[in-house]
Jmol script that loads the backbone (N, CA, C; Angstrom):
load data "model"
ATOM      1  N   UNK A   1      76.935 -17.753-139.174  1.00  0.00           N
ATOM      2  CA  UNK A   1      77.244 -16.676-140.067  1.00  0.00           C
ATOM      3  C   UNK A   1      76.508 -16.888-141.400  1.00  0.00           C
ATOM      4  N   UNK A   2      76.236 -15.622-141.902  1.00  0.00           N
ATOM      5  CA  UNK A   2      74.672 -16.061-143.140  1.00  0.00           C
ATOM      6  C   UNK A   2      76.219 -16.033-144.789  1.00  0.00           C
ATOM      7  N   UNK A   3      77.102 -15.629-144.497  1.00  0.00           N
ATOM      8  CA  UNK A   3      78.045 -15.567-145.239  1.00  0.00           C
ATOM      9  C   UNK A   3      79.788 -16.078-144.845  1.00  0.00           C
ATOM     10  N   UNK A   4      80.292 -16.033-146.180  1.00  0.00           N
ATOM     11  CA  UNK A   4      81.805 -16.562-145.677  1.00  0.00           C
ATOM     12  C   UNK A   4      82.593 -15.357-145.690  1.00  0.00           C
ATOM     13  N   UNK A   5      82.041 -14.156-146.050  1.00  0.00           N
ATOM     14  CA  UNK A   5      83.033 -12.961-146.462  1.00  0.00           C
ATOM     15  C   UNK A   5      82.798 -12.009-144.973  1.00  0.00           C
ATOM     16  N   UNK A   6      83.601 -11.862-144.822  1.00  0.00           N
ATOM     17  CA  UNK A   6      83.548 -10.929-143.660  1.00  0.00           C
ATOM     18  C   UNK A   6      83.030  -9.415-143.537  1.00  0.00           C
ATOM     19  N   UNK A   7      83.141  -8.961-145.067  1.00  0.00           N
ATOM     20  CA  UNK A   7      82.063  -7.442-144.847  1.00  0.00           C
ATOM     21  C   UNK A   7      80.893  -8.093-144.833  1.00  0.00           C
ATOM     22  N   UNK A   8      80.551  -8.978-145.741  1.00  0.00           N
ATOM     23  CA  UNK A   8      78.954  -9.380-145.903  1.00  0.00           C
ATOM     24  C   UNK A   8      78.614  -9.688-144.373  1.00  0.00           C
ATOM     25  N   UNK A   9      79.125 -10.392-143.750  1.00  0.00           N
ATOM     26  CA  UNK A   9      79.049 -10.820-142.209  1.00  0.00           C
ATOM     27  C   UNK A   9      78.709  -9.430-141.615  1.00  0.00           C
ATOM     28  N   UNK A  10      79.769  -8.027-141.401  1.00  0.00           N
ATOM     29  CA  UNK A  10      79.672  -7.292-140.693  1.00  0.00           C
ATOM     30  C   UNK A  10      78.058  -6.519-141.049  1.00  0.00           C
ATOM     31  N   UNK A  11      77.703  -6.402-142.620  1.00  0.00           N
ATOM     32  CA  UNK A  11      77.001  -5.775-142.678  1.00  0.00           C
ATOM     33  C   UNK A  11      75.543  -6.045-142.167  1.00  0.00           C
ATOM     34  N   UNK A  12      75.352  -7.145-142.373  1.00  0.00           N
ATOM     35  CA  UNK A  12      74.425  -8.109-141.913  1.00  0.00           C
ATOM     36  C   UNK A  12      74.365  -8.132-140.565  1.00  0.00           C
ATOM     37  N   UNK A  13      74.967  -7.960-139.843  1.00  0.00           N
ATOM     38  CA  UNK A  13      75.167  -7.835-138.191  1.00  0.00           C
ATOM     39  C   UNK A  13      74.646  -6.722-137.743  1.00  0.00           C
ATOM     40  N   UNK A  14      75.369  -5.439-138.835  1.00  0.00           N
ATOM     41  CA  UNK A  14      75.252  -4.031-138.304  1.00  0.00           C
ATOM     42  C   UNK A  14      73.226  -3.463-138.632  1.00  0.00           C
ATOM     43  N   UNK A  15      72.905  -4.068-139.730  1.00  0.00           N
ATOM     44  CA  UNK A  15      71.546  -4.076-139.831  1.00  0.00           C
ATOM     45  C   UNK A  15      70.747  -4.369-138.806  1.00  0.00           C
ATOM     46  N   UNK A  16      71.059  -5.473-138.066  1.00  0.00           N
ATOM     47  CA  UNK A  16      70.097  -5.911-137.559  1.00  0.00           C
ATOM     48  C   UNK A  16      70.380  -5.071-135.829  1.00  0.00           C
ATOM     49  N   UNK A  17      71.424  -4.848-135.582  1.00  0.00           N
ATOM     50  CA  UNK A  17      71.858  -4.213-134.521  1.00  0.00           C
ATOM     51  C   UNK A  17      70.723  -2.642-135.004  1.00  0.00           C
ATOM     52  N   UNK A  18      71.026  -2.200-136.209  1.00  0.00           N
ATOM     53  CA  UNK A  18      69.698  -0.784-136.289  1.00  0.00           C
ATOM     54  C   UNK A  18      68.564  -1.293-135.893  1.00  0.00           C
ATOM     55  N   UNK A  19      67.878  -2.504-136.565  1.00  0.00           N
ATOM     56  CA  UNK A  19      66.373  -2.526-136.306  1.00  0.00           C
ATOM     57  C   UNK A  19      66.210  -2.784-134.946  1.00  0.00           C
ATOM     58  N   UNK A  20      66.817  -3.519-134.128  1.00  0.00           N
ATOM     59  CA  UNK A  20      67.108  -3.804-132.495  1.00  0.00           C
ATOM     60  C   UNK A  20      66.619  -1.811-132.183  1.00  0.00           C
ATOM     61  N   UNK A  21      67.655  -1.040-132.303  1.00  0.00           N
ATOM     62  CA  UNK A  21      67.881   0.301-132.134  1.00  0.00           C
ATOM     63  C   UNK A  21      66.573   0.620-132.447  1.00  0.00           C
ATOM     64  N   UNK A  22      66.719   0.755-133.515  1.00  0.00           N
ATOM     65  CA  UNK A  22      64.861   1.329-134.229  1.00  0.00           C
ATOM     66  C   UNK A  22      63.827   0.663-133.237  1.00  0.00           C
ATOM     67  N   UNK A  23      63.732  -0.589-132.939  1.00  0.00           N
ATOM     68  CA  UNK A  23      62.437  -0.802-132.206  1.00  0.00           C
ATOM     69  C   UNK A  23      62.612  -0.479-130.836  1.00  0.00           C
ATOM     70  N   UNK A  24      63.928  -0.378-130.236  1.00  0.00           N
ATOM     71  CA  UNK A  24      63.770   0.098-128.784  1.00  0.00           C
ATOM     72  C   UNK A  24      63.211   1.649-128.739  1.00  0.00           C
ATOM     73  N   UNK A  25      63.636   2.396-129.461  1.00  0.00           N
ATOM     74  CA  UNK A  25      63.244   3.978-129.459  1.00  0.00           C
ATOM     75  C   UNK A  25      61.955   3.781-130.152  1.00  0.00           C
ATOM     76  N   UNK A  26      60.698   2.995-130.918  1.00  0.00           N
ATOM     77  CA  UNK A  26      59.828   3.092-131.053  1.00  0.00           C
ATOM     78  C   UNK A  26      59.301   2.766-129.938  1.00  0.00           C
ATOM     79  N   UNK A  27      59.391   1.668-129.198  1.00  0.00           N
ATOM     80  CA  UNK A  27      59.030   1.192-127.909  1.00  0.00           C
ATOM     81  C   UNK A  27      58.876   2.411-126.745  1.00  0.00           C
ATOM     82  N   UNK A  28      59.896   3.257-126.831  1.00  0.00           N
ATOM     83  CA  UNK A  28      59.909   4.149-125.604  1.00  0.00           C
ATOM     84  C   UNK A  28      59.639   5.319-126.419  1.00  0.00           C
ATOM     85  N   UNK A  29      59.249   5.572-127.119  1.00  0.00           N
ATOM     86  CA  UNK A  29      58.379   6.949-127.541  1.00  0.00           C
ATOM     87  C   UNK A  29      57.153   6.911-128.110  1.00  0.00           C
ATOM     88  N   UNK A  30      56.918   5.462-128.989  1.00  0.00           N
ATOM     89  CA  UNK A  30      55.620   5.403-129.288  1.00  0.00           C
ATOM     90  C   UNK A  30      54.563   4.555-129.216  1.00  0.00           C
ATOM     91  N   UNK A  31      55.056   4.016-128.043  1.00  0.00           N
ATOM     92  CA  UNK A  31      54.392   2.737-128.100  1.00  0.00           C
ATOM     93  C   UNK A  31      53.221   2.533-126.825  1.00  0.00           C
ATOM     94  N   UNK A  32      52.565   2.469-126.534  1.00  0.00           N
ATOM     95  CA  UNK A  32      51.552   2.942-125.086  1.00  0.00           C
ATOM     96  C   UNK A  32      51.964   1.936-124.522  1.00  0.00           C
ATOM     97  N   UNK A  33      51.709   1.939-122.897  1.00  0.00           N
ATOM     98  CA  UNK A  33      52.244   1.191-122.124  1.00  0.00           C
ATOM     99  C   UNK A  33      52.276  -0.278-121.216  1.00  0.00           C
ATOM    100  N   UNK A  34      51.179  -0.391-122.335  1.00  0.00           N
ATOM    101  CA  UNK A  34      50.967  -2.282-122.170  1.00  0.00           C
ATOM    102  C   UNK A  34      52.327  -3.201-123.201  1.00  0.00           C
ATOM    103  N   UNK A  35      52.307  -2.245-124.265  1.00  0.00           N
ATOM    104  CA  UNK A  35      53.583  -2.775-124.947  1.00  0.00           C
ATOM    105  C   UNK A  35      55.204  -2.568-123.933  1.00  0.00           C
ATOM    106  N   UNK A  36      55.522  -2.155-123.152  1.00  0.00           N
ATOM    107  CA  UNK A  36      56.849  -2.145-122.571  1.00  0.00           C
ATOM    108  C   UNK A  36      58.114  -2.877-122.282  1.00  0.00           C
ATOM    109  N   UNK A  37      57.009  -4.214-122.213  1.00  0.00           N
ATOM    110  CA  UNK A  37      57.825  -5.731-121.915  1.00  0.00           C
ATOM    111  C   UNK A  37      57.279  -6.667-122.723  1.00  0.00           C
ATOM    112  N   UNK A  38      56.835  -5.824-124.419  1.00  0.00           N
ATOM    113  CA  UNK A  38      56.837  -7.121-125.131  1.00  0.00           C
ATOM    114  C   UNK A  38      57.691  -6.709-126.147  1.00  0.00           C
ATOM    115  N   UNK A  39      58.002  -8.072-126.828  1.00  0.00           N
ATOM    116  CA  UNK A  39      59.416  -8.221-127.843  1.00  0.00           C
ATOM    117  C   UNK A  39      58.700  -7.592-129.154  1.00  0.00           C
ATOM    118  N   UNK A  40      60.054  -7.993-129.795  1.00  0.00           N
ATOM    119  CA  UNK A  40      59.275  -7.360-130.949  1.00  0.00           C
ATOM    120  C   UNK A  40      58.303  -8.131-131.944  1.00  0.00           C
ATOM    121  N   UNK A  41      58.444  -9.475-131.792  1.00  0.00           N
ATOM    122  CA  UNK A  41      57.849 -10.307-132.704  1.00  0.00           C
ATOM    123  C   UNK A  41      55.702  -9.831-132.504  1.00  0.00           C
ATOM    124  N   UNK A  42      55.951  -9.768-131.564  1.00  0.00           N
ATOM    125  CA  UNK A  42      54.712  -9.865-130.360  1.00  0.00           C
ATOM    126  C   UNK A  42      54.166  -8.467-130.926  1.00  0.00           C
ATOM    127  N   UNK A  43      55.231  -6.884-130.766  1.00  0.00           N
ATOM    128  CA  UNK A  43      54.356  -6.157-131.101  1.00  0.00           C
ATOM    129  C   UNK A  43      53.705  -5.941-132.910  1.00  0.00           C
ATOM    130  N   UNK A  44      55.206  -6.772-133.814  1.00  0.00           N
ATOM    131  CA  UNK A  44      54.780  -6.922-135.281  1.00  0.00           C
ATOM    132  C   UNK A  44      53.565  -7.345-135.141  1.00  0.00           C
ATOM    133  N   UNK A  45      53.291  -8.723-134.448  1.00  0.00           N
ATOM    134  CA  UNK A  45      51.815  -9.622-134.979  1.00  0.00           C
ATOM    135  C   UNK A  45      51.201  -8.773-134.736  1.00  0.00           C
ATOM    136  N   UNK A  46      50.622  -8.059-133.124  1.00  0.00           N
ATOM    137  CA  UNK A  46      49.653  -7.073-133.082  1.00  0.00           C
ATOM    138  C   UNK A  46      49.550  -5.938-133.980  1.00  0.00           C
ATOM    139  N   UNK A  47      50.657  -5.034-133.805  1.00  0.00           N
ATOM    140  CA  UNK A  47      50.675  -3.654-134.645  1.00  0.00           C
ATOM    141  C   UNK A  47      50.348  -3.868-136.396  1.00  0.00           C
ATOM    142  N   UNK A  48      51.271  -4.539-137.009  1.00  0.00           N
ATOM    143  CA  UNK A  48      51.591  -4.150-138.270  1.00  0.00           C
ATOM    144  C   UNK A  48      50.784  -5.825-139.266  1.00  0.00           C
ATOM    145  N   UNK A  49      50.116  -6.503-138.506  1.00  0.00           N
ATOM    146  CA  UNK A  49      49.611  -7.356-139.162  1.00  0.00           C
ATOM    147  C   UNK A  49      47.856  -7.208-138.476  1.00  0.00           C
ATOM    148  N   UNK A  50      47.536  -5.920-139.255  1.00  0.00           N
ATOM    149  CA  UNK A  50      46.120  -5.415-138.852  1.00  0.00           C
ATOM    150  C   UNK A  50      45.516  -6.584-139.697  1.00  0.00           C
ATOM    151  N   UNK A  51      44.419  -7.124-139.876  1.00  0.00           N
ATOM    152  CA  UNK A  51      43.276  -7.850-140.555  1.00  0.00           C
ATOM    153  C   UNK A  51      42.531  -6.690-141.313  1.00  0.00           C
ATOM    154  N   UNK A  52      42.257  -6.835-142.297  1.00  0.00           N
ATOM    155  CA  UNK A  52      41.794  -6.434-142.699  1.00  0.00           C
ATOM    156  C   UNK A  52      41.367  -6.085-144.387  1.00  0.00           C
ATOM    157  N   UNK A  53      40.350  -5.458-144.998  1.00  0.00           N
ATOM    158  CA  UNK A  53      39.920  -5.051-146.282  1.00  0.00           C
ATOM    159  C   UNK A  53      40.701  -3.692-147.218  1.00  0.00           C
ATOM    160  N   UNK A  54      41.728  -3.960-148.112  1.00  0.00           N
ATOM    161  CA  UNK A  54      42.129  -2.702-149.181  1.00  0.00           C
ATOM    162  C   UNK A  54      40.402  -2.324-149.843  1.00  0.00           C
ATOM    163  N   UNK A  55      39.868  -1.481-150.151  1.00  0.00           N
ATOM    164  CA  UNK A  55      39.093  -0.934-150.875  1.00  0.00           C
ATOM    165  C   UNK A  55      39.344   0.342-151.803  1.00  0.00           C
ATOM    166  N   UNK A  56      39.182   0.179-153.335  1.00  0.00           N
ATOM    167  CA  UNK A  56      39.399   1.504-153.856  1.00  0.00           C
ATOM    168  C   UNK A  56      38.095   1.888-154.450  1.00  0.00           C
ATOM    169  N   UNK A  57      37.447   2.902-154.254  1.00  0.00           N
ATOM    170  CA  UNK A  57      36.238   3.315-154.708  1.00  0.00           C
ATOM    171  C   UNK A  57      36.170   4.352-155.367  1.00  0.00           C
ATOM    172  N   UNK A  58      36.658   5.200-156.156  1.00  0.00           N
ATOM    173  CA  UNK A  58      36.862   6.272-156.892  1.00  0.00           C
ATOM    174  C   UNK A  58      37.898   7.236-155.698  1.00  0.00           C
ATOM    175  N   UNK A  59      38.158   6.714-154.639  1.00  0.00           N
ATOM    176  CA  UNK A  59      38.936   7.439-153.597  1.00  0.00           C
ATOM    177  C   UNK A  59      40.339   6.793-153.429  1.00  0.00           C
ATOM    178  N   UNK A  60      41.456   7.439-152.850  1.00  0.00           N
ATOM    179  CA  UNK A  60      42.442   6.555-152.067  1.00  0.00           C
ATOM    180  C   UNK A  60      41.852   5.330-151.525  1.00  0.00           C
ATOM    181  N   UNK A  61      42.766   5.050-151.516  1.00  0.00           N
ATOM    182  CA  UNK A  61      42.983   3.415-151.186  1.00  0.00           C
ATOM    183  C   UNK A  61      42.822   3.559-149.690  1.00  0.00           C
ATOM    184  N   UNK A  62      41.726   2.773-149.511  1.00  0.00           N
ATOM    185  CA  UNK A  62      41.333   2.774-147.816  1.00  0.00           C
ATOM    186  C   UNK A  62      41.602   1.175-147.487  1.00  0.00           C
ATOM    187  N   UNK A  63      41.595   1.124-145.910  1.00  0.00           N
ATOM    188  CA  UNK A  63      42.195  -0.078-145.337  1.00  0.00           C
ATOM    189  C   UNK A  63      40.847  -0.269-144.109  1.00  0.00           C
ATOM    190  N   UNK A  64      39.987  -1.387-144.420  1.00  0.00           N
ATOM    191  CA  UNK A  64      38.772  -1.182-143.919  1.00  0.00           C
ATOM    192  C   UNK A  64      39.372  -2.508-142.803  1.00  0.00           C
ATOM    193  N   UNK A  65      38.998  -2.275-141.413  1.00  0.00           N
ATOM    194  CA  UNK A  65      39.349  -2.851-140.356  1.00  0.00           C
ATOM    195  C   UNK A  65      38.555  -4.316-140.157  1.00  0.00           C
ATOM    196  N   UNK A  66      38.839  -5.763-140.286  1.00  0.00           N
ATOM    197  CA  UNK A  66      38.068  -6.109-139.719  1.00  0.00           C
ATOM    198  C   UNK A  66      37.646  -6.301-138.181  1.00  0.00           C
ATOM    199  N   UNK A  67      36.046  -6.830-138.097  1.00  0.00           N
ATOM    200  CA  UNK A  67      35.845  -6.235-136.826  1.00  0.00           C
ATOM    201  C   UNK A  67      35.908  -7.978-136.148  1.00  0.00           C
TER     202      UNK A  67
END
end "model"
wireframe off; spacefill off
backbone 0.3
color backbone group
């Protein structure tokens, strides 16, 4: 238990029970289908830890891929 108080406990529980929720319904609506039977740690590293360059050049802020 990350606490001794029991709402702090519940709330902390009930969070993580959403993101569980949240990534299963990303999984089955947006996710293509090599991802199906991987966890979530697996699709963070791939998906959301792109490599890559911020650049601002008189434009929005672009996110240049490395290759």
């Amino acid at each position: 238990m990350p606490c001794g108080q029991f709402e702090a406990n519940a709330s902390f529980f009930a969070t993580g029970v959403l993101a569980c929720n949240l990534f299963k319904l990303l999984d089955r609506r947006a996710l293509p289908g090599g991802y199906r039977r991987a966890r979530s740690g697996t699709v963070r590293h791939r998906l959301y830890r792109v490599a890559g360059r911020a650049a601002r050049t008189g434009r929005p802020l672009v996110l240049y891929r490395a290759s």
